[in-house]
VOGU-3710 file (C-alpha; in Angstrom, 3 decimals, decimal comma):
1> xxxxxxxxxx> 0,000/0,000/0,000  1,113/3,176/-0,897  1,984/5,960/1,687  0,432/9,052/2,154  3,001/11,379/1,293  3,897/9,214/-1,444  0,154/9,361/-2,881  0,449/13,173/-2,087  3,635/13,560/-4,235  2,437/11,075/-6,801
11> xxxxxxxxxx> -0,061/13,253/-7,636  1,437/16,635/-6,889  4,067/15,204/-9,803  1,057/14,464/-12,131  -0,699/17,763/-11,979  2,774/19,611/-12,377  3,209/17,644/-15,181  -0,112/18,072/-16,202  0,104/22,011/-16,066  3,317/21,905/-17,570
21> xxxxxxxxxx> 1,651/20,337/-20,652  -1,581/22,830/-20,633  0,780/25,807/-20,878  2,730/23,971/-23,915  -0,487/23,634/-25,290  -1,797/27,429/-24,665  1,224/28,316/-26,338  0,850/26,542/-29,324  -2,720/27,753/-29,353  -1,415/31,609/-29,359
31> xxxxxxxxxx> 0,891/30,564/-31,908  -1,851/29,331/-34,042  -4,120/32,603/-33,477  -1,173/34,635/-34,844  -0,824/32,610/-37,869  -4,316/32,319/-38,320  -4,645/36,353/-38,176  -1,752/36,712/-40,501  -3,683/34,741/-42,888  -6,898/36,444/-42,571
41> xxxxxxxxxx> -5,397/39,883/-42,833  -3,444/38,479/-45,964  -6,502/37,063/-47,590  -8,364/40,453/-46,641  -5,667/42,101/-48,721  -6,411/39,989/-51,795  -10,394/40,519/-51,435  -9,902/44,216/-51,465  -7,395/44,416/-54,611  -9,954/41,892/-56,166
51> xxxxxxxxxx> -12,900/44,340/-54,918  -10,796/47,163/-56,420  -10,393/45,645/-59,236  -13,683/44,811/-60,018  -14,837/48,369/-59,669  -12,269/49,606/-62,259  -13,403/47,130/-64,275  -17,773/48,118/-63,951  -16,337/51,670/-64,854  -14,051/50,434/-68,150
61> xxxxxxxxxx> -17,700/48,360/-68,902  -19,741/51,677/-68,306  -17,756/53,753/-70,875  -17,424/50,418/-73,144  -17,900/51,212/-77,003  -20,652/49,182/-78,630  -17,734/47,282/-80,259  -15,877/46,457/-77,063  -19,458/45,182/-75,338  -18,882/41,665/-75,529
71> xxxxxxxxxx> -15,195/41,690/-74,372  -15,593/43,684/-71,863  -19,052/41,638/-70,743  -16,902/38,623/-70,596  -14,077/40,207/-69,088  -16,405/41,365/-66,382  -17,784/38,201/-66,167  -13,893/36,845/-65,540  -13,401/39,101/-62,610  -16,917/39,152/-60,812
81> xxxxxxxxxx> -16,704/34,975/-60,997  -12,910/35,455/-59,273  -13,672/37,755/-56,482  -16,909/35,675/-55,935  -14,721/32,444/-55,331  -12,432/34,001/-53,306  -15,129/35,856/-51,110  -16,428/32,048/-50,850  -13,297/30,035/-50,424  -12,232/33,219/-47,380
91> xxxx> -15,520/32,792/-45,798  -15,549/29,046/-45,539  -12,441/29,670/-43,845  -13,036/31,435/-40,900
//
C-alpha cells in the first residue's frame, strides 16, 4: 500500500506535469491565433485588390464602345466569378 506522502507527491508530480503540458499547449494555441490572423489579414488584402479591381473594371464596362461590349461583358464576367470564389473560399475559412 502506498503511503500518504507518497500518494500526495504522486499526484502533486502528475498535476505539475499536467500544467506543464496545458501551458505547452496554450502556447501553441497563441501561436496558431497569430498565424491564423496573418492569414486572414493576408486574404483580406487579396479581397480588397480583387474588390478594387472589379470596380475599375464596372467603370471600363460603363464607358465600353458598342464594339468592345462583348469583351468587356466577358471580361467582367472573368473578374466578378474570381472575387466571388475568393469571397467564398475566405468565408468558408473562418
Amino acid at each position: 500500500m502506498i503511503t500518504r506522502d507518497a500518494y500526495i507527491e504522486k499526484m502533486k508530480t502528475q498535476l505539475d506535469e499536467l500544467n506543464v503540458r496545458m501551458e505547452h499547449l496554450s502556447n501553441q494555441a497563441a501561436e496558431a491565433q497569430a498565424q491564423v490572423r496573418a492569414t486572414y489579414d493576408k486574404d483580406m488584402v487579396q479581397l480588397r485588390a480583387q474588390s478594387v479591381q472589379a470596380k475599375a473594371k464596372m467603370e471600363e464596362l460603363k464607358s465600353a464602345g458598342e464594339d468592345r461590349w462583348d469583351a468587356m461583358v466577358t471580361e467582367m464576367e472573368k473578374v466578378r466569378d474570381a472575387f466571388v470564389h475568393s469571397f467564398s473560399y475566405f468565408k468558408s475559412q473562418l
